[in-house]
MMTF fields as JSON, N, C-alpha, C and O atoms, coordinates in Angstrom:
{
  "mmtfVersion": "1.0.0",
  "mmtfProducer": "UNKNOWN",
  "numBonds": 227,
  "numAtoms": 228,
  "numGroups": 57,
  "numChains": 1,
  "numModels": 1,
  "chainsPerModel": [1],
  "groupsPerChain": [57],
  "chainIdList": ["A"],
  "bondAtomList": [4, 2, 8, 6, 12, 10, 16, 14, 20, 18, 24, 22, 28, 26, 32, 30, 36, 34, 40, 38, 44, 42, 48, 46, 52, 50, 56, 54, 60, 58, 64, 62, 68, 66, 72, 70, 76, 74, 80, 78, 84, 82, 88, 86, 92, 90, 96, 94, 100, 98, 104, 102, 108, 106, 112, 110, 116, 114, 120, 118, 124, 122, 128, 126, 132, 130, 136, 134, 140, 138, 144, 142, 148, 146, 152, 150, 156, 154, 160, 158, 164, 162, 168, 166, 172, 170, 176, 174, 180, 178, 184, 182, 188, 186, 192, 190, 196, 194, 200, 198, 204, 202, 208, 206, 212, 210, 216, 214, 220, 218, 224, 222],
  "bondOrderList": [1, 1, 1, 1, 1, 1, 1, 1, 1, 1, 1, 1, 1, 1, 1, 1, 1, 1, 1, 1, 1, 1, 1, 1, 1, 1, 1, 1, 1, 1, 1, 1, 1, 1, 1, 1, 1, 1, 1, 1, 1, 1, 1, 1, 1, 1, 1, 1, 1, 1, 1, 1, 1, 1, 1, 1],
  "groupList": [{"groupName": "UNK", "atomNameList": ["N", "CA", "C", "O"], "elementList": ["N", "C", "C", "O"], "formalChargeList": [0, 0, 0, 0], "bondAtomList": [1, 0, 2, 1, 3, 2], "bondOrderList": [1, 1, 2], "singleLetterCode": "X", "chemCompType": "L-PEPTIDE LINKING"}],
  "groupTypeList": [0, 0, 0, 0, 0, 0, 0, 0, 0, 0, 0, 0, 0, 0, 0, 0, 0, 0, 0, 0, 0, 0, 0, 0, 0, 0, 0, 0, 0, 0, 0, 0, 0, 0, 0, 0, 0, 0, 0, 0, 0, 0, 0, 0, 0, 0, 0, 0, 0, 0, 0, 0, 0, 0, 0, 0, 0],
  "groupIdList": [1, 2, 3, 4, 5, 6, 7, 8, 9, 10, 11, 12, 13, 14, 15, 16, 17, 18, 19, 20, 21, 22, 23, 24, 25, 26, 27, 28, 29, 30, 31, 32, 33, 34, 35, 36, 37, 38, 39, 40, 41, 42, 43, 44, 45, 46, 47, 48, 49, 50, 51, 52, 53, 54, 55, 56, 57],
  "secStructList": [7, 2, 2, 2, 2, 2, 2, 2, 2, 2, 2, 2, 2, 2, 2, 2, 2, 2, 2, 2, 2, 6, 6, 7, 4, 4, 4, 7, 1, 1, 7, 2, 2, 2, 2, 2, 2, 2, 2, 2, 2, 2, 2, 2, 2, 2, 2, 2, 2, 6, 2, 2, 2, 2, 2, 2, 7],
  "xCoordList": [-32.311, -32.294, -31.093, -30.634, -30.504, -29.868, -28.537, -27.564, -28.468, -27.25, -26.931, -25.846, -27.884, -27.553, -27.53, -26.823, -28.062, -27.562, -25.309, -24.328, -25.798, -24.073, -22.838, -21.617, -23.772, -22.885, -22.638, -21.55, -23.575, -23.678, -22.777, -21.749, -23.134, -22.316, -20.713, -20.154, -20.137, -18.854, -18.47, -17.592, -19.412, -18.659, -18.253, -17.47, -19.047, -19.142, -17.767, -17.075, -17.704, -16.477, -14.898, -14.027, -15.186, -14.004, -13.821, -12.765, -14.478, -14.531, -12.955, -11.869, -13.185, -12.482, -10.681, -9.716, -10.791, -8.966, -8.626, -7.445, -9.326, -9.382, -8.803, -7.812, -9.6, -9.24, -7.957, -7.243, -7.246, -6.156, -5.435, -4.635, -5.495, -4.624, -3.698, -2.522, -4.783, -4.289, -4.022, -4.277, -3.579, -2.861, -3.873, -3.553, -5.178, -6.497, -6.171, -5.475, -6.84, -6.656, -5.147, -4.773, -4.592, -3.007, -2.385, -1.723, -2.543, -1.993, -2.609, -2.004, -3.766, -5.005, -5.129, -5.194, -5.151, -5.025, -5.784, -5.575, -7.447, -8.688, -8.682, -8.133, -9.229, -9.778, -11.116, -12.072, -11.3, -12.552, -13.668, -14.806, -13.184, -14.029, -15.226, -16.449, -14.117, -14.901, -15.419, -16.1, -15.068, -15.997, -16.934, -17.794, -17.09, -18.52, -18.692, -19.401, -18.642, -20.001, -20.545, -21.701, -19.317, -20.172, -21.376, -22.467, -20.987, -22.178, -23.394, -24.547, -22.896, -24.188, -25.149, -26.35, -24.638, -24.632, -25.785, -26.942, -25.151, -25.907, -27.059, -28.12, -26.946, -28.124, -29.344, -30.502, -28.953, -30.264, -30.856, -32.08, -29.764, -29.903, -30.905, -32.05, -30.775, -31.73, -32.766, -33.712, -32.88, -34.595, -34.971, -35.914, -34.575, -35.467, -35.558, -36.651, -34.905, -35.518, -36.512, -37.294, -36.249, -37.148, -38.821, -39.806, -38.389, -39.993, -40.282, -41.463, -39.543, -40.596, -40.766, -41.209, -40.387, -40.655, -42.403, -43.571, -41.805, -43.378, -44.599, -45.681, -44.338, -45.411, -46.248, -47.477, -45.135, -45.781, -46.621, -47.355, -46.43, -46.99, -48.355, -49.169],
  "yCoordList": [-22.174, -21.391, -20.438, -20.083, -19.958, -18.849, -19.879, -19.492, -20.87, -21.332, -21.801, -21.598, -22.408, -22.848, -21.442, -21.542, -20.171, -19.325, -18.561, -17.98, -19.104, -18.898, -19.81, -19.708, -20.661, -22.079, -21.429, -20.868, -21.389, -20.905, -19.602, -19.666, -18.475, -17.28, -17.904, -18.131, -18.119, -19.038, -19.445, -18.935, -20.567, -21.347, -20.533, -20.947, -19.078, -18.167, -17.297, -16.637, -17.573, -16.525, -17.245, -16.798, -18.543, -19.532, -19.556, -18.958, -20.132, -20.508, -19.39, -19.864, -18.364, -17.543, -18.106, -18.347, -18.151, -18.821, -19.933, -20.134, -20.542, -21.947, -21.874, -22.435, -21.029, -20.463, -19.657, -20.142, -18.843, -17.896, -19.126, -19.271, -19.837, -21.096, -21.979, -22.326, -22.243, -22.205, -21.296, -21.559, -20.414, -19.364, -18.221, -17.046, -18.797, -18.002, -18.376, -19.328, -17.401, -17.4, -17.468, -17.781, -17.006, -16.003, -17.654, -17.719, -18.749, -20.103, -20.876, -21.948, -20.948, -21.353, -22.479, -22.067, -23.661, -24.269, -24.623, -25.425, -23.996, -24.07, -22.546, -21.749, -22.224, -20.294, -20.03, -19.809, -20.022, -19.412, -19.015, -19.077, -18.491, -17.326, -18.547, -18.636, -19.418, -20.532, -21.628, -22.542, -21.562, -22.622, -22.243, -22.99, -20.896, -20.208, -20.199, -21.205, -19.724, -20.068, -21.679, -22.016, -22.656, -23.767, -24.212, -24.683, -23.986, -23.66, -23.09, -23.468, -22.024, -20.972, -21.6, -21.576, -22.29, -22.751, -24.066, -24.218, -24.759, -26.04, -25.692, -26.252, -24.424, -24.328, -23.794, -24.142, -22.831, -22.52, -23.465, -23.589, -24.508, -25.857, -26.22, -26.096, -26.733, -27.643, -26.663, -26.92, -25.788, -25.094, -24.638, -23.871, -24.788, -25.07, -26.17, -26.288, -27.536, -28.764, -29.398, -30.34, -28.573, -28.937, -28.707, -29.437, -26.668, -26.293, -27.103, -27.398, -27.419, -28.255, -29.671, -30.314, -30.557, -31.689, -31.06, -31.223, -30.338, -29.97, -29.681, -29.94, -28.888, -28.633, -29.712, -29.756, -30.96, -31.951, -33.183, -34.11, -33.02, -33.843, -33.221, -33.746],
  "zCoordList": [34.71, 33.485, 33.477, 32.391, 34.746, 34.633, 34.633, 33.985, 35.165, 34.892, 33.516, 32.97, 33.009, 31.175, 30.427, 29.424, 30.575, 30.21, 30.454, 29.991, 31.269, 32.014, 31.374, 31.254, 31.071, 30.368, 29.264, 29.127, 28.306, 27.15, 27.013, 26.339, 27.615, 27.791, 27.776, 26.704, 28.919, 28.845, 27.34, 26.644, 26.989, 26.031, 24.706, 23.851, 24.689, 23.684, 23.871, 23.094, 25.118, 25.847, 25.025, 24.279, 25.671, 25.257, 24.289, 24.083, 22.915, 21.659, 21.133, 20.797, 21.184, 20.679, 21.192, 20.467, 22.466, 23.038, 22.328, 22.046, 22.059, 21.147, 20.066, 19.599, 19.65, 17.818, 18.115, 17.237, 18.689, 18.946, 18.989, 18.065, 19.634, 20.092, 19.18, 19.295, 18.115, 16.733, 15.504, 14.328, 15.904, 15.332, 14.769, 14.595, 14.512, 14.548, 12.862, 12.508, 11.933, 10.32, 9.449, 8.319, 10.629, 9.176, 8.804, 7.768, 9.471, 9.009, 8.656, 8.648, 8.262, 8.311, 7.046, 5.888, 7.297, 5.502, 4.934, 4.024, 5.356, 4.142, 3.839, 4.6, 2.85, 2.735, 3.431, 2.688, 4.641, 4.747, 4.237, 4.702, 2.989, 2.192, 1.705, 1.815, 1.105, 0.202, 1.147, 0.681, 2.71, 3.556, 3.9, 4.367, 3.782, 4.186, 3.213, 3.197, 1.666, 0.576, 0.512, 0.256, 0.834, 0.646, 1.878, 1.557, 3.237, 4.255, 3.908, 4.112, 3.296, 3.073, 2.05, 2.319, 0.638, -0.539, -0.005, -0.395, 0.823, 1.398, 2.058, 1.78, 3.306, 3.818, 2.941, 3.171, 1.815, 0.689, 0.125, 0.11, -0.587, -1.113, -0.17, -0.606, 1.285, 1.819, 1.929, 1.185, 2.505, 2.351, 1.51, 1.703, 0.369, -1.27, -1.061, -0.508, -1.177, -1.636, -0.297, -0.429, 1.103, 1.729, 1.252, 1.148, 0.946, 0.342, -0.982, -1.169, -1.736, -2.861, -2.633, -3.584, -1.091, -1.352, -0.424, -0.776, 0.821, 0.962, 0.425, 0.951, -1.126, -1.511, -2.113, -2.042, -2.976, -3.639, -2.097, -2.441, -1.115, -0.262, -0.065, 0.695]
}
């Protein structure tokens, strides 16, 4: 347990050198702004149409 915590910790550590790596945002050629509303947009989408296919079952 304490080692898959350690993994995890790490990979949280890393993620970030990754992203610097590629210049991080300032070159960035989607807008952010608008890849997170459509994420966000999709995940409401699916747990509404999850809750109303549930209710009709």
């Amino acid at each position: 347990m304490t080692r898959r915590i350690g993994l995890i910790a790490l990979v949280i550590l890393i993620a970030p050198l990754a992203a610097h790596a590629q210049t991080g945002c300032d070159n960035s050629p989607e807008n952010p702004t608008i890849v997170l509303a459509l994420v966000g947009g999709a995940g409401a989408a699916f747990t509404s149409l999850r809750a109303r296919l549930g209710r009709k079952r």
